[in-house]
Structures are given as structure tokens and as C-alpha cells.
C-alpha positions as CSV (number, residue, x, y, z in Angstrom):
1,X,49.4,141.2,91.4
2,X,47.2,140.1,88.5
3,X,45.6,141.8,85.2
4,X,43.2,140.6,83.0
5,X,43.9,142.0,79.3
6,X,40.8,141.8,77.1
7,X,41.7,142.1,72.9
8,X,39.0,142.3,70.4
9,X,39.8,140.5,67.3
10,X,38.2,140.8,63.9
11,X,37.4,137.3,62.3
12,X,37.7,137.1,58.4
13,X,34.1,137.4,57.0
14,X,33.0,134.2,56.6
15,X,35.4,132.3,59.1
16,X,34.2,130.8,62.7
17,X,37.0,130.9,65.1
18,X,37.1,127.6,67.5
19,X,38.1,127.9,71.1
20,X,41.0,125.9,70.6
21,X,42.5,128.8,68.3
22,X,43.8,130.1,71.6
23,X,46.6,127.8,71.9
24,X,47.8,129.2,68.2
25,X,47.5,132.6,69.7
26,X,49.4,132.0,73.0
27,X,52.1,130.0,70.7
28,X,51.9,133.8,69.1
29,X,52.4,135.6,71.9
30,X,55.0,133.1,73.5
31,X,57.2,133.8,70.1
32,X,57.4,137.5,71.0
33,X,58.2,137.6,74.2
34,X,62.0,137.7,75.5
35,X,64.0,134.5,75.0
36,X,64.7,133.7,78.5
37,X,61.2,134.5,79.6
38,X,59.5,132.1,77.1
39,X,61.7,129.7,78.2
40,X,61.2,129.5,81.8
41,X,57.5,129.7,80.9
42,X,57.7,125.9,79.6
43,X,59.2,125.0,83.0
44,X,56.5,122.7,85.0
45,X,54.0,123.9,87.2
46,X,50.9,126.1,86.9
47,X,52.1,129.2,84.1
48,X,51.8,133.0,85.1
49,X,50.3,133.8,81.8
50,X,46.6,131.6,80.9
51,X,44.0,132.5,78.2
52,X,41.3,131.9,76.1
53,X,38.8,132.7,73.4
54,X,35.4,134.5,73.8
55,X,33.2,133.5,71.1
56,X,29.5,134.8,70.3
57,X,27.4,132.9,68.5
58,X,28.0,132.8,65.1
59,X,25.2,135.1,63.9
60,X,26.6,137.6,66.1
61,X,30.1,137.5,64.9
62,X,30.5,140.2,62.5
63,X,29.3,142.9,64.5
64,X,30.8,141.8,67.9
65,X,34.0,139.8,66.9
66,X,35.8,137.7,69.3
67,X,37.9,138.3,72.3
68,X,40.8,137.0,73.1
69,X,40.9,137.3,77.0
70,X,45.2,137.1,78.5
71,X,45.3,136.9,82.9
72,X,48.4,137.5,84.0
73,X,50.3,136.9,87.5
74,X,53.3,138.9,88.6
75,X,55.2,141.8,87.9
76,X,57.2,140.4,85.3
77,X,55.0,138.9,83.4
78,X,52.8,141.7,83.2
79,X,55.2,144.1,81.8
80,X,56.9,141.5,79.5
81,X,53.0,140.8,77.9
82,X,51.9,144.3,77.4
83,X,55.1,145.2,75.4
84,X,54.5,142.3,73.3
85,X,50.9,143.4,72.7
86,X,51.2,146.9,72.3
87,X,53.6,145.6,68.8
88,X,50.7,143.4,67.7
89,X,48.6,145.0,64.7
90,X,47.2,141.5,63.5
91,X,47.6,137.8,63.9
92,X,48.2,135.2,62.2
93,X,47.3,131.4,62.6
94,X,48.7,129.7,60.0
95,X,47.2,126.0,61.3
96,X,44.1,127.1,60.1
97,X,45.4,130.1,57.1
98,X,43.6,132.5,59.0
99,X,44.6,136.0,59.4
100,X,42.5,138.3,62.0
101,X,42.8,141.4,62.8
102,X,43.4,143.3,66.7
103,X,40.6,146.3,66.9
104,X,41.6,147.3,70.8
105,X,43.4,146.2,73.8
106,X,41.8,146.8,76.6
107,X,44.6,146.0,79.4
108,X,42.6,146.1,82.6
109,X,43.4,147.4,86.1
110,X,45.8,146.0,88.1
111,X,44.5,143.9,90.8
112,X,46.9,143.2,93.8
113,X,46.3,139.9,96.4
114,X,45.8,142.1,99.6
115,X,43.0,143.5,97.4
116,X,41.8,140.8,96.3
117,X,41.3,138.7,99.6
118,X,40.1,142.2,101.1
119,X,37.1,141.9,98.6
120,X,36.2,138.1,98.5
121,X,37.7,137.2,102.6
122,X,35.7,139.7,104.6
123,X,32.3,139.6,103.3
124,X,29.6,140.4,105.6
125,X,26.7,137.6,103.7
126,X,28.6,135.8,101.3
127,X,27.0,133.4,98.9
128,X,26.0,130.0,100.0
129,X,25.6,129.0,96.1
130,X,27.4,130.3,92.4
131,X,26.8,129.4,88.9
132,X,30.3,128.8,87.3
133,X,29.8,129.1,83.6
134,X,32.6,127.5,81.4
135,X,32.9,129.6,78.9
136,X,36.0,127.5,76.6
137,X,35.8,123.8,76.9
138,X,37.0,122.0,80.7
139,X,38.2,119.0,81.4
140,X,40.1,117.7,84.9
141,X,42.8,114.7,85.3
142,X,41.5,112.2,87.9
143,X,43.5,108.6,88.5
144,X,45.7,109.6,84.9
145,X,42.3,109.8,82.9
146,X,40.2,112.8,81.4
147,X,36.9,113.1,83.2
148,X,33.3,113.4,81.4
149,X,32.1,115.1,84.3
150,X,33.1,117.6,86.8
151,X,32.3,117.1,91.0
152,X,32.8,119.4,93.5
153,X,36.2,118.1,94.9
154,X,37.6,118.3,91.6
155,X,36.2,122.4,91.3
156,X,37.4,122.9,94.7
157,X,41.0,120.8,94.5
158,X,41.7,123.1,91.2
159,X,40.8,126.4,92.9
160,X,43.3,125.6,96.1
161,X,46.1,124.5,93.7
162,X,45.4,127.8,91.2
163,X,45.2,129.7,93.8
164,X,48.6,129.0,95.9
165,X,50.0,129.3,93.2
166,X,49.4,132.6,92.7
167,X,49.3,133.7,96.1
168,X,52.4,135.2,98.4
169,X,50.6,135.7,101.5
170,X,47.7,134.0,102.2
171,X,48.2,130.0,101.1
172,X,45.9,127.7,101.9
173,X,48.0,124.5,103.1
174,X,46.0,122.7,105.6
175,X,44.9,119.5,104.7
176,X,42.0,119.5,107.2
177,X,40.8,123.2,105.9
178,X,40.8,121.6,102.2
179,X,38.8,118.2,103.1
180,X,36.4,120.4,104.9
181,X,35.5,122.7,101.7
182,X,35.9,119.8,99.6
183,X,33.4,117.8,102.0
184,X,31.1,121.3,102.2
185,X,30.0,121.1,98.8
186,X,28.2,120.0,95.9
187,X,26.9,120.5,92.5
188,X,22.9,121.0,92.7
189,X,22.1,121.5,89.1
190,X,23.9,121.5,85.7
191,X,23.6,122.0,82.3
192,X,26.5,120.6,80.7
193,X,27.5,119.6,76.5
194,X,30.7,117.0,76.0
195,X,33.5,118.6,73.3
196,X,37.0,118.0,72.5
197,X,39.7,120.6,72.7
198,X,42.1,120.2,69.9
199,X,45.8,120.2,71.7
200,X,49.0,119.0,69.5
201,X,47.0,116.5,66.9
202,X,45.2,115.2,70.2
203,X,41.7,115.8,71.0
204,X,41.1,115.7,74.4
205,X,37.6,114.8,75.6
206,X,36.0,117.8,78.2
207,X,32.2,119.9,78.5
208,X,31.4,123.8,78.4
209,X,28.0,124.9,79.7
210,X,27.1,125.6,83.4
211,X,27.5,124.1,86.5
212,X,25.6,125.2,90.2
213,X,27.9,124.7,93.7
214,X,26.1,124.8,96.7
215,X,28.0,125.4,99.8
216,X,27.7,124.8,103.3
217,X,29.6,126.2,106.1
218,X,30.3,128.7,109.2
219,X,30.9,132.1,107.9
220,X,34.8,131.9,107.2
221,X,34.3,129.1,105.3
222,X,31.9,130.6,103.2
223,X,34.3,134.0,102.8
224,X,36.7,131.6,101.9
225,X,34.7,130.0,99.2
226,X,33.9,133.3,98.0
227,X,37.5,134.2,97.4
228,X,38.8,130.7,95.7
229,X,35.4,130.5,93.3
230,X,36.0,134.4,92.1
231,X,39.3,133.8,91.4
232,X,38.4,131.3,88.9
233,X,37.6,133.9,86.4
234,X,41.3,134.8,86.4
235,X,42.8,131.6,86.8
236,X,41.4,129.3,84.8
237,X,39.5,125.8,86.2
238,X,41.0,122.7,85.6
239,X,43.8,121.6,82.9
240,X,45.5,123.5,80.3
241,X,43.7,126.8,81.5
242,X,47.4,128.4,79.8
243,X,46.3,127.0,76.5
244,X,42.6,128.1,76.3
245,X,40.8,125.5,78.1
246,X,38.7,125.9,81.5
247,X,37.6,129.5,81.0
248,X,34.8,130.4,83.5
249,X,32.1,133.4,84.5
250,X,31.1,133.2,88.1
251,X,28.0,134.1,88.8
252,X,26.8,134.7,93.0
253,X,24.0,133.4,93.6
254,X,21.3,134.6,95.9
255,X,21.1,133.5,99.4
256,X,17.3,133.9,99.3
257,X,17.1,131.7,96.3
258,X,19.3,128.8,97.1
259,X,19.5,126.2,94.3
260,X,19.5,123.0,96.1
């Protein structure tokens, strides 16, 4: 089971948050959670708990004010993060001596994985094309080096991994399924800005804008497109997706008006 907890935050007038603020803010919310929990959260492999920071442009701030956006996976986790919310009045980031303030928490329905693949498995005309949006900076690691650029085998290798490890029931763990998705599709369009994501005094080189997959396929492979690409939203794409990087908005495209 999964929720997606959605906080609106109040920025000091006359401060610009950055996207990579949400590593100061899951440091935050890592400090007030339970000992033993915090702890076997810096164990390797992919981490229950990923977020990030929606920002609006800047001339929108004020009135709108960011969100900080929490997905969590598991029982556990769930209940261990919404205590530690529900005690948070306001924040502070001391890298940057920046105080801001929580306006709501918003802690989102509980979404369960039989759900979930009921939705996105068994559609009747699932999309043949989406728009992912990346909405916090995104970056992969391909033969131990940051890539510039995303492909579709590096979207599609991500959204297999994120996904089983979230999954209890339905894993995807056959090689010839995941060579066939991976050779099934491409990026048709883009629109795509390089950045840096700040992370422990390194800057590590990624992109944010939008990105268009077209896929191919018979209609299983399609449904099962559908299901790995929505799940991005609550998984994160690519690296450090627990620290605020690889946030993404999937869009469905139109099967009438194919992008390729």
C-alpha cells in the first residue's frame, strides 16, 4: 500500500525555495522519526519513503507557496510519517537560514497494489504514447557516469526496478518481458533544460522539462506500460528520487493523436 502526502509550505517573503531544499526537509523528517526506523531507512536499496518540492514560478509564489510532496510504501512507514507530520508546525533549514512555515497536510488516500494494477493492468484502450513531465531535476547512472540525456531503456529499466520494489504480488522478473518493453519504445519528442541538483557539497549534473514515450505492443504490453509509467508519479524516476530528485506528472496521451 502507498499514500501520497501533499504539504503546503509558506516561503519567507522574499525567498525562492530550490528543488534541492527537499533533501534538508527529508533530513527533517528522518530526525523525527523512531530511532530504529531512521536507521534501517539508510540501509541500501530503493527507500519506502521518496519526495520532492513543487515549485511555481516565482511570481506566483506568494499566493500559491510551495509543496512539499512525501509517497510512501508500506504499512509501517505510513504510520511512522504521519505521526511525525501531524507534530510539524514549521520547518527549519538551517543550510540555507530559512524558516517556512506548514499551512495544511493533505495526507491522501490510501492506495493498495491489487488496486492499483486493477486500474492501470486491465485497461480496455490503453495509451500507446504519455508525456512524463519531470517536475524536480533527473538524472540516471549508466556505465558509473551521470547521463545528460534520458532514452527509453533507461525510463523503462527505472520503472521495473521502482516498481518491484514496491510490489508483493505482481513482480515483473522476466528478462525477456523487460527486453521486449525496453525494445517497444522510444522518446518521439522532448523538451528538456540541463541543471544540477545540489546533494552533500556535490552538484550532480541532470535535466527537468518533458519528455514524449511512444510505445508499441500487443495489448498486455501496452496495459503493462500503463501501469509501470503511472506509477512513476509515486515512485520517483531515476536516482535519488528519496532525496527530491526525479519527480514526474504523467500525462496519457491520445491514441488518436500519436506523437511520433
Amino acid at each position: 500500500m502507498l499514500r501520497q502526502i501533499k504539504i503546503k509550505l509558506k516561503i519567507d517573503k522574499g525567498t525562492y525555495p530550490k528543488h534541492y531544499w527537499a533533501y534538508n526537509l527529508y533530513s527533517i523528517l528522518q530526525e523525527m522519526l523512531p530511532p530504529d526506523y531512521a536507521s534501517y531507512l539508510h540501509q541500501d536499496g530503493i527507500n519506502p519513503i521518496n519526495n520532492y518540492l513543487i515549485i511555481p514560478p516565482r511570481k506566483y509564489l506568494e499566493e500559491q507557496g510551495a509543496t512539499w510532496v512525501i509517497n510512501v510504501w508500506g504499512e509501517k512507514a505510513i504510520e511512522h510519517v504521519l505521526i511525525a507530520l501531524n507534530k510539524i508546525r514549521y520547518l527549519e533549514i538551517k543550510s540555507y537560514d530559512t524558516r517556512v512555515e506548514v499551512e495544511g497536510i493533505n495526507s491522501g488516500k490510501l492506495i493498495k497494489e491489487k488496486d492499483f494494477v486493477r486500474e492501470h493492468l486491465t485497461q480496455s484502450n490503453p495509451p500507446n504514447w504519455y508525456r512524463l513531465i519531470l517536475l524536480s531535476p533527473t538524472s540516471f547512472r549508466s556505465n558509473n557516469e551521470y547521463t545528460l540525456f534520458p532514452s527509453s531503456e533507461l525510463i523503462i529499466k527505472s520503472a521495473v526496478q521502482k516498481w518491484n520494489a514496491y510490489a508483493q504480488e505482481t513482480i515483473i522478473n522476466d528478462e525477456q518481458a523487460l527486453e521486449d518493453l525496453i525494445k517497444n519504445s522510444r522518446i518521439v519528442d522532448y523538451s528538456l533544460k540541463s541543471c544540477r541538483y545540489r546533494f552533500k557539497g556535490v552538484k550532480i549534473p541532470a535535466f527537468m522539462g518533458s519528455v514524449i514515450i511512444s510505445l508499441r505492443g500487443p495489448h498486455a504490453m501496452l496495459n503493462l506500460y500503463n501501469m509501470l509509467l503511472n506509477f512513476l508519479p509515486y515512485s520517483g524516476l531515476g536516482i535519488k528520487a528519496s532525496l527530491g530528485m526525479g519527480a514526474v506528472r504523467v500525462e496519457e496521451g491520445d491514441n488518436g493523436k500519436q506523437n511520433n
